[in-house]
C-alpha positions in Angstrom: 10.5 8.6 -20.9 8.0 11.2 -20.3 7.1 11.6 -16.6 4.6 13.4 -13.9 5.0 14.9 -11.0 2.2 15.1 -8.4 2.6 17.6 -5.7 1.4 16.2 -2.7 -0.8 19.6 -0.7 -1.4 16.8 2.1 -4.3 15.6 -0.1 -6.3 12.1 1.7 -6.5 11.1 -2.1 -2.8 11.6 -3.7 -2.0 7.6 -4.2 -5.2 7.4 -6.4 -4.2 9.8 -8.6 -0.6 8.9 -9.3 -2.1 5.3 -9.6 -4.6 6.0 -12.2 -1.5 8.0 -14.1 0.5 4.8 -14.1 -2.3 2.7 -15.2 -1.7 4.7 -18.1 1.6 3.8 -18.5 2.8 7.4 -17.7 5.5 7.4 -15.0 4.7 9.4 -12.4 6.0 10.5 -8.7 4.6 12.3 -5.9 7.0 15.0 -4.4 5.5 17.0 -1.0 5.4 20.9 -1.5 7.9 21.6 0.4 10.5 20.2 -2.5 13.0 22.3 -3.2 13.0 24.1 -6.8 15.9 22.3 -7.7 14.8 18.8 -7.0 11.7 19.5 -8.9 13.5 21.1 -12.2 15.8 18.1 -11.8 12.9 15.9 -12.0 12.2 17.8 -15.3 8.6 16.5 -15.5 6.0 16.9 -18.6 3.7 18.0 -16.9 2.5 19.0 -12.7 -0.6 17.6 -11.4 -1.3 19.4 -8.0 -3.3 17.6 -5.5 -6.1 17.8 -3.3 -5.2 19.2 0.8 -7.2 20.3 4.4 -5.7 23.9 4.2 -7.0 26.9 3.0 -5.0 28.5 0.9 -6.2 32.0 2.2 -4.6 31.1 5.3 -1.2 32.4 7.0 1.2 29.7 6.4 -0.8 27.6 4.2 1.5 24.9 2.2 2.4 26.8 -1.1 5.2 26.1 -3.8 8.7 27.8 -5.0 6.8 29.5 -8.1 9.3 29.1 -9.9 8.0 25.3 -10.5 5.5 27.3 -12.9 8.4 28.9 -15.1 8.6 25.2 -16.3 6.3 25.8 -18.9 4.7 22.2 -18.6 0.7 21.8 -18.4 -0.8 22.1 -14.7 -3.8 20.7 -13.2 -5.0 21.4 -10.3 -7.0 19.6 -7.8 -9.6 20.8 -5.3 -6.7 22.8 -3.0 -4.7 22.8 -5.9 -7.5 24.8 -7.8 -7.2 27.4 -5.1 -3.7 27.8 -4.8 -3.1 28.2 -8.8 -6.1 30.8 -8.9 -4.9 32.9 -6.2 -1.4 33.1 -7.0 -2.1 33.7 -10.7 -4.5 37.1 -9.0 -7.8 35.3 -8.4 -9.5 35.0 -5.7 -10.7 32.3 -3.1 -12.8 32.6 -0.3 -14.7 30.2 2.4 -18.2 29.9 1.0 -21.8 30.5 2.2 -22.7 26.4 1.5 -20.5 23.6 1.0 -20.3 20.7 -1.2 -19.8 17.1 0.0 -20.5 13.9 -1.8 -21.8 13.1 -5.3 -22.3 16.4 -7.0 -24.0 17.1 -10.4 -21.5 19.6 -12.7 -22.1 21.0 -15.8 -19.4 20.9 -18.4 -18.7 23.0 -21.4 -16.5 22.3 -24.9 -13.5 21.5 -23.9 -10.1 19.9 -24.0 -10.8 18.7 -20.5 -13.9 17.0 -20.7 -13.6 16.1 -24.4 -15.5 12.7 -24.8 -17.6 12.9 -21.4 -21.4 13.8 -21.4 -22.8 17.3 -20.6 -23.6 16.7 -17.0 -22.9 13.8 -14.7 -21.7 13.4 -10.8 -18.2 14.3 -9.5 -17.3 13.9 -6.1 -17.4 17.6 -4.1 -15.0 17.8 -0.9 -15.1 21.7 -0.1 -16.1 24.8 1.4 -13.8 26.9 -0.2 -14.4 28.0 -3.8 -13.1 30.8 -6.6 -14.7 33.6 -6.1 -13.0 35.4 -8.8 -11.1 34.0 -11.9 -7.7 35.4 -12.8 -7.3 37.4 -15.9 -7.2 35.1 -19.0 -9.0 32.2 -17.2 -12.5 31.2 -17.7 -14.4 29.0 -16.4 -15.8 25.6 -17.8 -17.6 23.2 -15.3 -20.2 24.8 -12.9 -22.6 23.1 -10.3 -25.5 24.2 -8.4 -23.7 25.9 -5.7 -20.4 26.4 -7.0 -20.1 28.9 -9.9 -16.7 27.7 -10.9 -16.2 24.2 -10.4 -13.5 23.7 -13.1 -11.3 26.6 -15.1 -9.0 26.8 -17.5 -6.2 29.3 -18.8 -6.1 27.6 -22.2 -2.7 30.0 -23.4 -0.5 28.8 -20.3 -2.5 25.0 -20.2 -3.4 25.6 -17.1 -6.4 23.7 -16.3 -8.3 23.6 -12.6 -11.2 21.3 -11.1 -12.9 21.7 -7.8 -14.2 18.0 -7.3 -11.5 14.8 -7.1 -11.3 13.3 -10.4 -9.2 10.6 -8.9 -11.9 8.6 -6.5 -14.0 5.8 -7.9 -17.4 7.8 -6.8 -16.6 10.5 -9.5 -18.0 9.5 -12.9 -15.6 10.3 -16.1 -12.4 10.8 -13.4 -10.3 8.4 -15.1 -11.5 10.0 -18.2 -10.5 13.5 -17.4 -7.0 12.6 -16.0 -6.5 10.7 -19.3 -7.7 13.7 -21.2 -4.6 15.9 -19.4 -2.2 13.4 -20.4 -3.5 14.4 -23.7 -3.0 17.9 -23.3 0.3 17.8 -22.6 1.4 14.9 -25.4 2.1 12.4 -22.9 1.8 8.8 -24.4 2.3 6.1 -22.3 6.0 4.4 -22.7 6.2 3.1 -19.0 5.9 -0.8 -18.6 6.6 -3.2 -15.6 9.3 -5.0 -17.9 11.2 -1.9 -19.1 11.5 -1.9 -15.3 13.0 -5.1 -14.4 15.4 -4.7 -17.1 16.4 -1.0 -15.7 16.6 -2.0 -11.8 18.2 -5.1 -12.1 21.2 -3.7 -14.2 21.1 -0.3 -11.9 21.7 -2.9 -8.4 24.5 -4.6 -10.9 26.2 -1.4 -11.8 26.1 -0.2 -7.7 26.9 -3.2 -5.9 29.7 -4.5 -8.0 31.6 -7.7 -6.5 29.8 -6.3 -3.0 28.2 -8.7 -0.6 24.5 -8.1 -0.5 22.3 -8.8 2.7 18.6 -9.3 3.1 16.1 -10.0 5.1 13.4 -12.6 3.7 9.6 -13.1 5.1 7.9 -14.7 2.7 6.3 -11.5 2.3 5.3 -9.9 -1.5 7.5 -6.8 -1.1 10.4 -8.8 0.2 10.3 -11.5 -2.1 10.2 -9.0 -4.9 12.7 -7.4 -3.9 15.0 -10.1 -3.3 14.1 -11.7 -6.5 15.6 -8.6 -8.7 18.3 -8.8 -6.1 19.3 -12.0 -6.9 18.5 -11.8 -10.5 21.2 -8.8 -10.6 24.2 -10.4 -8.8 23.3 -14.5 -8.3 25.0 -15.4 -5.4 26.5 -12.4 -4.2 22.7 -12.3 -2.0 22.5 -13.8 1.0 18.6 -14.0 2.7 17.9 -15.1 5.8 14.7 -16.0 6.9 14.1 -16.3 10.6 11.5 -19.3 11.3 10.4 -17.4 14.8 7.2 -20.1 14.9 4.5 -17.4 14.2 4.1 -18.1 10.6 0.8 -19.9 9.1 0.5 -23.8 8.1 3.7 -25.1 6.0 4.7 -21.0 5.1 8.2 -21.9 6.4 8.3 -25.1 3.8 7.2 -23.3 0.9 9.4 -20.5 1.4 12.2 -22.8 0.8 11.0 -24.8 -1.8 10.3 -21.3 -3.3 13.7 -20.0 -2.9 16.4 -22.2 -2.0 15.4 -25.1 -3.9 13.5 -24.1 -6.8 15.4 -20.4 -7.5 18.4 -21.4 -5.9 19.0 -18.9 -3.1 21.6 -18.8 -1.5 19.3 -18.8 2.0 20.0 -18.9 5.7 16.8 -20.4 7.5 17.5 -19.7 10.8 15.4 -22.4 13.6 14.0 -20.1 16.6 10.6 -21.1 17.3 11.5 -22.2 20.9 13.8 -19.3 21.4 10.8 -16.8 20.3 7.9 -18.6 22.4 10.3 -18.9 25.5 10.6 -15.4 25.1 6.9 -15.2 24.7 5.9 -17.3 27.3 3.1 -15.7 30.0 2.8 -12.6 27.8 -1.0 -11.8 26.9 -0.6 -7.6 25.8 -0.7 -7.1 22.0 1.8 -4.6 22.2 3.9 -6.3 24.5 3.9 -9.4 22.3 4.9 -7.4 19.2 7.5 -5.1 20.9 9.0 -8.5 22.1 8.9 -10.1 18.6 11.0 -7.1 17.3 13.1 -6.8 19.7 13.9 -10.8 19.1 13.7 -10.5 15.4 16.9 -7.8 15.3 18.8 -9.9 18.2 18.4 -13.0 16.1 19.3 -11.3 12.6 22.1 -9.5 14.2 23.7 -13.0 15.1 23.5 -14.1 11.9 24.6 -11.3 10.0 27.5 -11.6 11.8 28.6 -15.3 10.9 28.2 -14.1 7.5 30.9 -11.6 8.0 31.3 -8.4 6.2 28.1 -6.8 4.2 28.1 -4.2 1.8 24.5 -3.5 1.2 21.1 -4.1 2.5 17.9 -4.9 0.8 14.6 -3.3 2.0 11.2 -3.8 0.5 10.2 -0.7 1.1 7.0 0.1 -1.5 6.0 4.1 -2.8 3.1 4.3 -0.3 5.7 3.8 2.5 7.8 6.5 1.1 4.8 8.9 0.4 3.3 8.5 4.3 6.7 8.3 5.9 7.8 11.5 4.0 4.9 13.5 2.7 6.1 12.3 -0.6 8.9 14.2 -1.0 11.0 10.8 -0.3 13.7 12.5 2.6 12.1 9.7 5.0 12.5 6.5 3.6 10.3 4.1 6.1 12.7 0.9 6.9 11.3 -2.7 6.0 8.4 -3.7 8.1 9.9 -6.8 9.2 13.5 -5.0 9.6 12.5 -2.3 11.9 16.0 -0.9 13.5 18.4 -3.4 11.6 20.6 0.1 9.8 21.8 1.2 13.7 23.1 -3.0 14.3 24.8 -4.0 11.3 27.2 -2.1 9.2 26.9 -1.5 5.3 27.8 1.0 2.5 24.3 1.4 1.6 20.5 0.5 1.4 19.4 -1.2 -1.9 15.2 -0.7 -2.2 14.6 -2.2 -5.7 10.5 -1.8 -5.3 10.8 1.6 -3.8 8.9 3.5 -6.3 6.1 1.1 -7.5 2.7 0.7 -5.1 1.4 -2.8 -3.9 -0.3 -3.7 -7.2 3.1 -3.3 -9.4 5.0 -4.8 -7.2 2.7 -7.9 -7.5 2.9 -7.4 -11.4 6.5 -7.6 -11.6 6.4 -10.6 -9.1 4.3 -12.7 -11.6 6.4 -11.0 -14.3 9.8 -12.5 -12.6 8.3 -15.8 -12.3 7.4 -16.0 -8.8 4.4 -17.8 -8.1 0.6 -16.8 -7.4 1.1 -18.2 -4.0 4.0 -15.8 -3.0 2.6 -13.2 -5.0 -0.8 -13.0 -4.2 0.2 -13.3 -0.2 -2.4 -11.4 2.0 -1.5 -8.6 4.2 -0.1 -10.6 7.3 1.0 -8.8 10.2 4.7 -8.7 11.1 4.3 -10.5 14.3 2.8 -13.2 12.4 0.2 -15.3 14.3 1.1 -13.8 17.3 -1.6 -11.2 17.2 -4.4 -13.8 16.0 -3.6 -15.9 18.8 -5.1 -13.7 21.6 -4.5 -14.1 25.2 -1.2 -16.5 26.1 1.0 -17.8 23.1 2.0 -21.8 23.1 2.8 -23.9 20.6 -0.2 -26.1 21.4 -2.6 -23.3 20.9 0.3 -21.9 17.4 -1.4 -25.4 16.1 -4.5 -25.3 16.8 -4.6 -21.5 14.8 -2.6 -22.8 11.9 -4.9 -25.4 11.3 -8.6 -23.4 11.5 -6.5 -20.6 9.3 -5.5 -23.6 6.7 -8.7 -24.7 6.3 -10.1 -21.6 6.2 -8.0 -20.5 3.0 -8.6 -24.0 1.7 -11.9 -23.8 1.6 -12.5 -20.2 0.7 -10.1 -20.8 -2.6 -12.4 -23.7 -3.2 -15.5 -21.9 -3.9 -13.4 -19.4 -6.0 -13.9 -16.8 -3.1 -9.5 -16.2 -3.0 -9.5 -13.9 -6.0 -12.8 -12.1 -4.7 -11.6 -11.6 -1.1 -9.0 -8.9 0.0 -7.9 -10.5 3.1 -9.5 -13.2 5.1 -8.0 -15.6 8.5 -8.9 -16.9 11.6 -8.5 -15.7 15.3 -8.4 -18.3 17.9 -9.5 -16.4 21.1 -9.0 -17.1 24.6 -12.7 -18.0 25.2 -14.0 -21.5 25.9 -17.3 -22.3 25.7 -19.4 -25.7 26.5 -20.3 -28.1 23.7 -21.6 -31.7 22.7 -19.3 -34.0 20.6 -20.2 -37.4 20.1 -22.6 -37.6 23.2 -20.3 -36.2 25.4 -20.1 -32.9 27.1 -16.6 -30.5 25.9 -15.3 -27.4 27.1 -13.4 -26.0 23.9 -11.8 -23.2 22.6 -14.0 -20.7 20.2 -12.3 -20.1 16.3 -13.7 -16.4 15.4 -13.4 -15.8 11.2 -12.9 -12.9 9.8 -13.2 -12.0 5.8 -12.7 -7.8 4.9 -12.7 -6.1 1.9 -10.8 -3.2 1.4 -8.7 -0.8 -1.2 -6.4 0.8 1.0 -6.8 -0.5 5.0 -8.2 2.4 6.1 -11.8 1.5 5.8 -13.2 -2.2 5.2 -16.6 -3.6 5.1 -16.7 -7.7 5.7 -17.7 -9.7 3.2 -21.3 -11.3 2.9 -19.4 -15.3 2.6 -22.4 -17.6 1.4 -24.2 -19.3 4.2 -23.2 -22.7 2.8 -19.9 -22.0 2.7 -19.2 -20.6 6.2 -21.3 -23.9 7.2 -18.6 -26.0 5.1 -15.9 -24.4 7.3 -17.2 -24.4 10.6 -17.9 -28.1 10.5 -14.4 -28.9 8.9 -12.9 -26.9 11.6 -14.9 -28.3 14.5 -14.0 -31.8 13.4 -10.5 -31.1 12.3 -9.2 -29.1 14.9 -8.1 -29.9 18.4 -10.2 -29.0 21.7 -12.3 -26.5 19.0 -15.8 -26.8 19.6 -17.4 -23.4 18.3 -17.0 -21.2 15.0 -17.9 -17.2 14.8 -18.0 -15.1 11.8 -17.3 -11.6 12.5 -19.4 -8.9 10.9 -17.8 -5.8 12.0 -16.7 -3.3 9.7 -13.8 -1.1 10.6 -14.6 1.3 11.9 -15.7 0.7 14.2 -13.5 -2.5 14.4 -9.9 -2.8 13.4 -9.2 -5.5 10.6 -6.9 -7.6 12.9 -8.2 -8.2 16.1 -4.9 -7.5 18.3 
């Protein structure tokens, strides 16, 4: 299997380029530069893409790599900071400009391998102040733009090849283009598919855990579920999941998690009952963080217990994803970021080892080889949900009177939005029941009911989100189903905030 490896320069952008590599079906993972030689030749990739970064690299201490990477003899492309580095160290030089570049930018491209296919001009996206002053000896340069006389290089005899804007973000035209046109370069075809995968990982968690007892913690969640699923498919009923019901989930989640599971897949599932134990524990509490610190707290206590009654456990699943490993660890995958909803669980309960089946694929493969395992669109296509569940939607004091009153707005909410064929077009929408009450007139009669705020944001990555412009007839669907449907609810908001300044959730 060919492969890539991105170096990670501590780049904003690095996921998008190792994304649009395995949309080619090119394997590809993103090491920090502080990897060690060895890991890297042991790696043995085809060929080195090094990313974007905030540094200069004229700077004392600025990240750089064990050169020996470059005695590899693979092609090299190098990104923005990556441009810098690979023209310095090879005797060019780099210096802080008199202007800057920012934003859509107009380059001019000549012949070449690089740009082969893609128009004369177009607009790239520019992020620097630092440019090539000087070229190296043997390199030449091959994309210029109005205030940057060497926006892209190349040193055709070594395949080295250099560009100054970020190929790799959807404002760049061609991007995709020129990152598929490097693949090219260095005779990589794509041979890398979500169901050479599956086969792969589930006979690799065979091979490992043996007759071992395997242990994992189930929410319901995409990443959990996936991973369980290869789990189980590996070593049947050697698997034991246990789902803790702690009350905060949305309308009938808990139900269709077992039907899911234990009924339809045949689990072998604990579902562990604590709603009271979790809102007694809750009860009075209005702080966000306190709420969530309590719900984690609670969450190990409770899985602790359980683990135990299941007795000795050889290995624990985590659905830790790539981007968890890349932010937790700069990429270089020494810090391995435990399971969102299993925060602390390695220091409570004893095991040989850690088994992280999705560890390597982002968000959008993992959902792949969910629907590719036969788990449902329902499951698979879950929203981002917090970890504390409801419990951060519900703001001010949590009961299980005002639980219901959220779990209904929220299910007709999702009804309704997947009715109009807004679900697919959506990246997450819900409802927030807030602690205000406001006056109101139902059925001649003065109320004094709580307000529903709604909330619909789209968004690649979580960082940034703009909401989403729902149709006026639509949002006027909802807000009378929910103000006839929904206990003591008497007023509907829609939120149009985008974050920032906002956050998506509202706690």
């Amino acid at each position: 299997m060919k492969k890539v490896l991105i170096i990670d320069f501590g780049g904003q952008t690095v996921q998008l380029i190792a994304k649009i590599i395995r949309k080619k079906h090119v394997y590809c993972e993103v090491f920090s530069w502080r990897a060690d030689y060895e890991k890297i030749a042991e790696y043995n990739p085809d060929a080195i893409i090094l990313s974007g970064g905030n540094d200069s690299t004229y700077r004392e201490n600025s990240p750089a790599l064990d050169e020996r990477v470059f005695d590899l003899g693979v092609p090299v492309l190098g990104i923005c900071y990556g441009m810098h580095y690979l023209a310095r160290i090879n005797g060019g030089v780099v210096n802080q400009g008199t202007v800057g570049e920012f934003g859509r930018t107009e380059i001019i491209v000549k012949n070449n391998e690089l740009f082969k296919g893609i128009s004369k001009k177009f607009n790239c996206w520019m992020s620097h102040f630092d440019s090539v002053q000087k070229l190296p000896e043997g390199f030449s340069a091959i994309a210029t733009s109005k205030d940057c006389a060497v926006a892209a290089y190349e040193c055709k005899k070594r395949k080295i090849y250099a560009v100054q804007f970020h190929p790799e973000v959807v404002n760049c035209d061609n991007g995709e283009k020129i990152l598929e046109n490097f693949l090219k370069i260095a005779q990589i075809k794509g041979d890398w598919y979500l169901g050479n995968f599956i086969d792969i990982t589930v006979n690799e968690i065979r091979e490992k855990v043996g007759k071992g007892k395997v242990l994992c913690a189930l929410s319901g969640g995409v990443d959990s579920a996936v991973a369980a699923t290869l789990v189980h498919k590996a070593v049947g009923s050697q698997l034991v999941c246990v789902y803790v019901d702690h009350g905060l989930m949305r309308k009938n989640e808990t139900e269709q998690i077992i039907k899911t599971f234990k009924e339809e897949r045949g689990f072998n599932l604990v579902v562990v009952r604590a709603e009271e134990q979790f809102l007694t524990k809750l009860s009075g509490v209005t702080d966000p963080e306190k709420k969530r610190k309590i719900i984690g707290e609670e969450f190990i206590r409770v899985f602790e217990k359980e683990a135990k009654k299941i007795g000795t456990v050889d290995y624990l699943v985590q659905g830790t994803i790539y981007p968890d490993v890349i932010e937790s660890g700069s990429g270089s995958g020494e810090v391995i970021k435990s399971h969102h909803n299993v925060g602390g669980l390695p220091s409570v309960i004893d095991f040989k080892g850690i088994i992280e089946p999705v560890r390597n694929l982002f968000k959008d493969e993992v959902r792949k080889v969910g629907l590719e395992l036969g788990l449902p669109e329902n499951i698979v296509g879950r929203q981002p949900f917090p970890g504390p569940g409801l419990a951060v939607r519900v703001l001010g004091e949590l009961t299980k009177e005002r639980l219901d009153i959220l779990r209904d707005a929220d299910a007709i909410l999702r009804e309704e939005v997947a009715k109009a064929g807004y679900d697919k077009k959506i990246w997450q929408y819900f409802a927030v029941l807030t602690p205000v009450r406001s006056v109101g007139v139902m059925g001649d009669k003065r109320t004094y009911g709580n307000l529903v705020a709604l909330r619909a944001i789209n968004s690649t990555d979580g960082m940034t989100g703009d909401w989403v412009r729902i149709p006026y007839e639509l949002l006027d669907k909802i807000s009378r189903r929910i103000t006839n449907e929904c206990k003591d609810v008497n007023r509907v908001v829609y939120d149009i905030t985008a974050k920032p300044p906002a956050t998506i959730e509202w706690e």
